[in-house]
Phi, psi and omega in degrees: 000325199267323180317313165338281200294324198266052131284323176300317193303297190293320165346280198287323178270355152264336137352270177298346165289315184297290159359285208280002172284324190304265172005285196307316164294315169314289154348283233264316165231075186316306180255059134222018160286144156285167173313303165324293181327314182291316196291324168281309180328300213270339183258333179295299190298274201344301172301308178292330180281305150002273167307336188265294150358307212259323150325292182294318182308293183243037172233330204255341208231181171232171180251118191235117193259347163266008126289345183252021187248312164307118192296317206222153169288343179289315170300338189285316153329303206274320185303320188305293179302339165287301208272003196271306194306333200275294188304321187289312178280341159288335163294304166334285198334292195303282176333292185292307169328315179289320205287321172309316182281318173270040148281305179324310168314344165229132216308165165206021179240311188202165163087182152003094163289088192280124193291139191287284190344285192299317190097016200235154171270133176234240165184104176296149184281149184040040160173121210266350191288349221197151195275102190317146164315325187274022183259298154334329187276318188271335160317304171301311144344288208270017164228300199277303166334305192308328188308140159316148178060038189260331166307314174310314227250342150206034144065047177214161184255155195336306206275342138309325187288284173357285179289341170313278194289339206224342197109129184263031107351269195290357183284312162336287157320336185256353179265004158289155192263011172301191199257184160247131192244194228280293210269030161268322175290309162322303179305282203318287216287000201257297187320291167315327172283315167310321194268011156283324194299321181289307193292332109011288179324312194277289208326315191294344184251004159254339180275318156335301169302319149352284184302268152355324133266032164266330167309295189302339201265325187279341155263015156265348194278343269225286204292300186322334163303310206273355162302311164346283190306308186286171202211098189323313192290327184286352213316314202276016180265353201255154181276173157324318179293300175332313149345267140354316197279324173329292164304288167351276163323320174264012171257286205306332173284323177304318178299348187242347178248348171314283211316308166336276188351287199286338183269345182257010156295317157279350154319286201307315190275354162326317215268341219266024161232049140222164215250133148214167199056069170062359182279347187106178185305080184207159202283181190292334180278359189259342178268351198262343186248017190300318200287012200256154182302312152202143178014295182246072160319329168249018171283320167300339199240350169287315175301282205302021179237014173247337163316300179306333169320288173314298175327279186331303174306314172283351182291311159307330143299333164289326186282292168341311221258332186273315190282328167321000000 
């Protein structure tokens, strides 16, 4: 093994002496390289970056396949902040199920109130048929109020969560020290159902967003092959056709990240009169990216891969316009 490596060594170090005389030939005498030269130059670095690439990739690196599926980091931001949200409204979801169902479970014409907590049969002060309110409350607490991350996300005290989700009416009603009777119990479980039903909604509308940025990222990646492709350093290597095909490919991908661009512009103004988690009216992307440097994270990375677009294309035009 080690006669291997240092055969491989001296390879690779010889290798590279040529490379840097050739390089050195080019430089200094630019017009009187023939074309061939230039073109074994432009294939040999390829093939060594190539080679070396492959190496460091599966000796230098470990393999994550969910940092190397994002083109740009903002998608990767921004997909992170969607899937967090997903998780968080399915525990909501699951909470208000739970809290609905044992509200249901309690009486409210005769016998006893059994504290969910202690597990003990108890007696409401002044009416021994129907279950205090403040049991419901303390019910509420310990399911929907209980989820992780429920304070980061909305900062609010029982009686605000209340009038938020159900109205301030029945919120009212449920912060009294009355008992609970049939139709408070309804009204509740009427209140609960509606607010399972939004979140179910909101789930259809993150798996969208999702989607959409696992769309944009695969056409962007699309366009970054012909970033790929084209090679800043190689320029003066490329033929006049070559050029030209260049360009092509790169107006039509510019054309194609406009068109992204306006659709997901348009995306964007669907949400925007409607509210979630309590913030009020803003669109779905300023509540789901508020903790992000900024709102529309993959409107940012459609821009900057159109910049880039851009840069390249004049890069290529000079070299067209120096060959003409």
């Amino acid at each position: 093994m080690e006669c291997r490596a240092s055969r491989i060594s001296k390879f690779y170090y010889r290798l590279i002496l040529i490379l840097l005389g050739l390089l050195c030939s080019i430089l200094v005498f630019s017009k009187l390289t023939p074309v061939w030269a230039s073109y074994l130059f432009g294939l040999v670095h390829q093939l060594v970056t190539i080679d070396i690439s492959y190496f460091v990739h599966d000796f230098g690196t470990p393999h994550r396949v969910e940092r190397a599926a994002f083109i740009s980091p903002y998608l990767k931001r921004a997909a992170t902040e969607v899937n967090s949200e997903i998780q968080f409204t399915h525990t909501e979801r699951d909470a208000f199920q739970t809290f609905t169902t044992q509200i249901r479970s309690l009486p409210v014409r005769s016998g006893n109130c059994t504290d969910h907590r202690a597990s003990t049969t108890v007696l409401t002060a002044g009416n021994s048929s129907a279950c205090d309110l403040k049991n419901v409350r303390e019910i509420y607490r310990d399911t929907v109020l209980d989820i992780p991350k429920y304070e980061d996300y909305y900062d609010e005290t029982l009686p605000e969560h209340l009038t938020a989700e159900f109205g301030e009416g029945l919120a009212s009603v449920l912060l009294e020290d009355g008992t609970l009777t049939q139709q408070i119990q309804s009204v509740v479980s009427a209140g609960v159902a509606k607010s399972i039903t939004e979140r179910d909604q909101y789930l259809e509308m993150l798996e969208d967003e999702y989607n959409s940025i696992i769309d944009t990222n695969t056409q962007l990646k699309k366009s970054n092959e012909i970033l790929v492709e084209i090679d800043p350093h190689r320029m003066y290597t490329y033929s006049f056709e070559t050029l030209k095909t260049f360009d092509s490919e790169i107006r039509d991908a510019t054309t194609r990240c406009e068109e992204l661009l306006s659709s997901r512009q348009e995306e964007i103004r669907a949400t925007r009169t409607q509210s979630f988690a309590h913030d009020g009216q803003i669109t779905l992307q300023e509540h789901l990216y508020r903790s992000l440097s900024t709102s529309f994270p993959v409107l940012s990375a459609v821009t900057n891969q159109l910049r880039v677009l851009q840069e390249r294309r004049r890069d290529v035009l000079i070299m067209i316009t120096r060959q003409y």
